[in-house]
C-alpha positions as CSV (number, residue, x, y, z in Angstrom):
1,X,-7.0,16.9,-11.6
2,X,-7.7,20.0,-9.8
3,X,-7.9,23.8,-9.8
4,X,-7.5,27.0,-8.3
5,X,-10.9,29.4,-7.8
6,X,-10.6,32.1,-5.5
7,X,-7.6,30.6,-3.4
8,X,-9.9,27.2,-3.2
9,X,-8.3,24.5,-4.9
10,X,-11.1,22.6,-6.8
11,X,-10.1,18.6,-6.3
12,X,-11.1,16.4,-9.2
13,X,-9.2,13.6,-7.7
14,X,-10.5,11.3,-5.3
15,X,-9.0,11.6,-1.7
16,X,-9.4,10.1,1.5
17,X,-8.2,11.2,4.7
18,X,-7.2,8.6,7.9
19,X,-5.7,9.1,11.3
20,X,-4.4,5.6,10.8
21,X,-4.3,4.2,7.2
22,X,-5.5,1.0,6.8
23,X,-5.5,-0.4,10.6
24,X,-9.3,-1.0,10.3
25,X,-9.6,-4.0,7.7
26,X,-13.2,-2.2,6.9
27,X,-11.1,0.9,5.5
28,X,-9.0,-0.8,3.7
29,X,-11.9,-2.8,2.0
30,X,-13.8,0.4,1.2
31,X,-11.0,1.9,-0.5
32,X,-10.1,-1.4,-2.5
33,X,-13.3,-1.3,-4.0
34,X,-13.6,2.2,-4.5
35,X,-10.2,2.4,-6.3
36,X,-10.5,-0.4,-8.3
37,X,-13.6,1.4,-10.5
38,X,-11.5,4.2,-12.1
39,X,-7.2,3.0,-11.5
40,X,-5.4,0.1,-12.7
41,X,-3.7,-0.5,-9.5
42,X,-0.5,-0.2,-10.7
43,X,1.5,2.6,-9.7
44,X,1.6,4.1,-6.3
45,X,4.0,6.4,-4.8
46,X,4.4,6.8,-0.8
47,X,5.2,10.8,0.3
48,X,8.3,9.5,3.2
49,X,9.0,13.3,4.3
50,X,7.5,13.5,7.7
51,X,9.4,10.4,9.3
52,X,12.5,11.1,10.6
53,X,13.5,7.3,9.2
54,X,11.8,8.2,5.8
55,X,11.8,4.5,3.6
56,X,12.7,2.4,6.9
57,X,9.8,3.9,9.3
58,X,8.0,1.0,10.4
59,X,4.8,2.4,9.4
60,X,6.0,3.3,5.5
61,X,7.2,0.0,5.1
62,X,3.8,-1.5,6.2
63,X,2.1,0.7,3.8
64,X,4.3,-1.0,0.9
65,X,3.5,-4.2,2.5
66,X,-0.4,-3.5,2.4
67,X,-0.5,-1.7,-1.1
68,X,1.7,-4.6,-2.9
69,X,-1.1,-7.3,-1.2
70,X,-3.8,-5.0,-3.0
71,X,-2.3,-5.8,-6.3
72,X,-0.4,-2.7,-7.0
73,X,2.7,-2.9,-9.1
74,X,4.7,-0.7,-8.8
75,X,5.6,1.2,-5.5
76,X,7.7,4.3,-4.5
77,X,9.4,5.8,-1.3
78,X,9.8,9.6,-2.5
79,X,11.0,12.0,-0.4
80,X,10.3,15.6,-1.5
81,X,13.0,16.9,0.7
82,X,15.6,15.7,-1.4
83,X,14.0,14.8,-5.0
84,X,11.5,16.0,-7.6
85,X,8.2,14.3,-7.6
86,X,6.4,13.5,-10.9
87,X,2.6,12.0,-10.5
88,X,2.3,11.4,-14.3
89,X,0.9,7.9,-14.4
90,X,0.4,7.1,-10.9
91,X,-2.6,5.8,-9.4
92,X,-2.1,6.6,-6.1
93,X,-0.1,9.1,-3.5
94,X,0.1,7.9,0.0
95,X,0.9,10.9,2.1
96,X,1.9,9.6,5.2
97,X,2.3,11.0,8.6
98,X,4.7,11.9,10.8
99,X,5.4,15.2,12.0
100,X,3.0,17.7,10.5
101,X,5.2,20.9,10.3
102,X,8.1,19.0,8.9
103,X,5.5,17.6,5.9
104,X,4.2,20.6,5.0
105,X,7.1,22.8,4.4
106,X,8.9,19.9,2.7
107,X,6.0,20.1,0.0
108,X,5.6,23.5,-0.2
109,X,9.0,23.7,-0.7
110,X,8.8,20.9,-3.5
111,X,6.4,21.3,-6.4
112,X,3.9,18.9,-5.1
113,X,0.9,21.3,-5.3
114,X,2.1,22.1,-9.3
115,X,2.1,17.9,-9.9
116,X,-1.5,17.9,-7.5
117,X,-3.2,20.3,-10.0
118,X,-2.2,17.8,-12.9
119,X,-3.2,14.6,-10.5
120,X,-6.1,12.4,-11.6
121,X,-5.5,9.6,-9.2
122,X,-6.2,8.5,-5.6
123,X,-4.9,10.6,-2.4
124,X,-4.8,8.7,1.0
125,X,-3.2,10.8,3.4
126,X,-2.5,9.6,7.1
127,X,-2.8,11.8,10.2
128,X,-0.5,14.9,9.2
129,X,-1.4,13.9,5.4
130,X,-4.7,14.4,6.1
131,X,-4.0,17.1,7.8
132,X,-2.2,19.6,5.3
133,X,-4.9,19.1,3.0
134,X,-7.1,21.9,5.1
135,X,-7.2,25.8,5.7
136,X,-4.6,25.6,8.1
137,X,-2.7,23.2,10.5
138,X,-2.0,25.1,13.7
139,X,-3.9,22.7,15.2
140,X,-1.2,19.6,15.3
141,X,0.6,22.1,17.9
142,X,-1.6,20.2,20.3
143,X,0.7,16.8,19.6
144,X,3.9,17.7,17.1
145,X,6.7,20.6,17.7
146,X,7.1,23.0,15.2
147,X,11.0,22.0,15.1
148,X,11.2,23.1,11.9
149,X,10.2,26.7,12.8
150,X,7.4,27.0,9.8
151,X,5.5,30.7,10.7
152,X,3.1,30.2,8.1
153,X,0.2,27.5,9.2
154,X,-1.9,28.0,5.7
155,X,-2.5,24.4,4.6
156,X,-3.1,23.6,0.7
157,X,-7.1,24.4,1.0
158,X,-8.0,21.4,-0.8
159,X,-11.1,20.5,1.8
160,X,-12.3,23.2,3.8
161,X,-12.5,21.5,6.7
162,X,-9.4,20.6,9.4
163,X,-9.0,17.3,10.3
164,X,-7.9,16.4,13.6
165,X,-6.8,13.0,13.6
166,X,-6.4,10.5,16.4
167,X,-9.2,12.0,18.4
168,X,-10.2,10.8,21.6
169,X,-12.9,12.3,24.1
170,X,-11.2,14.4,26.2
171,X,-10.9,17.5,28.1
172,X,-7.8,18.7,26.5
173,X,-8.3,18.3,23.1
174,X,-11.8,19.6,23.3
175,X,-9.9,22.3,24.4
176,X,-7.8,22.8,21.8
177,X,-10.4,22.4,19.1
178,X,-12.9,25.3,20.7
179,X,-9.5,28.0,21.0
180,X,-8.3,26.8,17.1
181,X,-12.3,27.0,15.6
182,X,-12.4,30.5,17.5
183,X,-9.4,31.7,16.0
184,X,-9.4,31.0,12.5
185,X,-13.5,30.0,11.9
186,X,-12.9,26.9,10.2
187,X,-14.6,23.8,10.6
188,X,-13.2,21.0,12.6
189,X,-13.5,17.0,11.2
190,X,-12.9,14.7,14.6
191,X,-11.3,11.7,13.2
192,X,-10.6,8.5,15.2
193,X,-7.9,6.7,14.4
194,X,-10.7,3.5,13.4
195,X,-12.3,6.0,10.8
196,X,-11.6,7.8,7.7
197,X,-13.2,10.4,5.5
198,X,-14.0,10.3,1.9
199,X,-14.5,12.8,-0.2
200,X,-15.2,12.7,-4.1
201,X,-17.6,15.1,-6.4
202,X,-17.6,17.5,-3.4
203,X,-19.5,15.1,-1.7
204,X,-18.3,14.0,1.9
205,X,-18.9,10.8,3.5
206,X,-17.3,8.9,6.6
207,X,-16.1,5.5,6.4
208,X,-15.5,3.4,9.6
C-alpha cells in the first residue's frame, strides 16, 4: 500500500526500477527470489500504454513470456487508455516502457495512482515505467517526443529520485542531466540498461 504526506506518496509496496527488465539473467534472479518471500506468484498485470503496438510489442510479449517461465498464473495486457484497471489481488504490475509522455498522461488520466494507494504487491517498471515514478520526467525529452503535448512534467513522486534509464557515458547526456538537476534540484539515478534499482522500507539498493 501506500500514502500521501505532504505531496510525497509513502510506498509500502516493493518496486524496482530497470532500463531493460529482465535482459540481465542476474536481475531477473534477484527479483525471483525477492518476490517469492511475500506473493504467490500468481497474478500479474502488464501496463501496455506506452507502445504504440500495445499487447503485440515485441517487448510486452517477452515479458509474458518471461513472467509465465517464473511460475506466474495468471497474466494481463491492460491498457489504461482504453480500460479501468483494478490491482485487487495481483501480485505484480509491470509498467513497461515505451514512450514516456504518452505513459504518463495515459495513467494520470486513468485511476492508476487511486488503485497504487490500495497496491500491496510488486512494481517493476521498465525505462519510462521507471521513470514516471519520480518528481518529474522532463528529462526523457533527451530521447522521446512529447507527441502527445503533456505541459505538466510532475511525475507520481513515489521515489524522490529521477531515473535516467539507458545511460551511457557521454557528452550529451551528461549534458542533459547537469541543465535538468539545475532546473528542478532533484537527484538524478544513472541507470544502465544491465542494472536495476530496488527500493523497499525506504531503503535503496542497486542490483546489477
Amino acid at each position: 500500500m501506500a500514502s500521501i504526506n505532504n505531496n510525497k506518496i509513502e510506498c509500502h509496496s516493493q518496486v524496482l526500477l530497470t532500463s531493460a527488465g529482465f535482459l540481465n539473467d542476474n536481475i531477473k534472479e534477484k527479483f525471483n527470489n525477492t518476490i517469492s518471500k511475500r506473493h504467490k506468484k500468481i497474478n500479474a498485470i502488464i501496463i501496455t500504454s506506452a507502445s504504440q503496438e500495445k499487447e503485440k510489442n515485441k517487448y510486452n510479449i517477452l515479458v509474458f513470456k518471461q513472467l509465465k517461465s517464473l511460475g506466474f498464473k495468471n497474466i494481463s495486457f491492460v491498457d489504461v487508455e482504453k480500460e479501468q484497471l483494478s490491482l485487487k489481488g495481483i501480485d505484480l504490475l509491470w509498467v513497461n516502457g515505451g514512450n514516456t509522455f504518452r505513459l504518463l498522461k495515459a495513467l494520470k488520466g486513468s485511476n492508476f495512482l487511486e488503485e497504487f494507494l490500495k497496491f500491496n504487491g510488486f512494481y517493476v517498471g521498465v525505462s519510462a515505467g521507471s521513470v514516471i515514478l519520480g518528481p518529474n520526467v522532463e528529462i526523457a525529452k533527451i530521447a522521446d517526443e512529447n507527441y502527445v503535448k503533456l505541459d505538466n512534467f510532475d511525475g507520481f513522486n513515489i521515489v524522490d529520485f529521477v531515473v535516467f534509464p539507458h545511460y551511457e557515458e557521454n557528452v550529451l547526456y551528461e549534458k542533459a542531466i547537469k541543465t535538468f538537476r539545475k532546473k528542478h534540484k532533484v537527484k538524478i539515478q544513472r541507470l544502465r540498461d544491465n542494472e536495476a534499482l530496488f527500493f523497499s522500507n525506504n531503503t535503496l539498493s542497486k542490483w546489477s
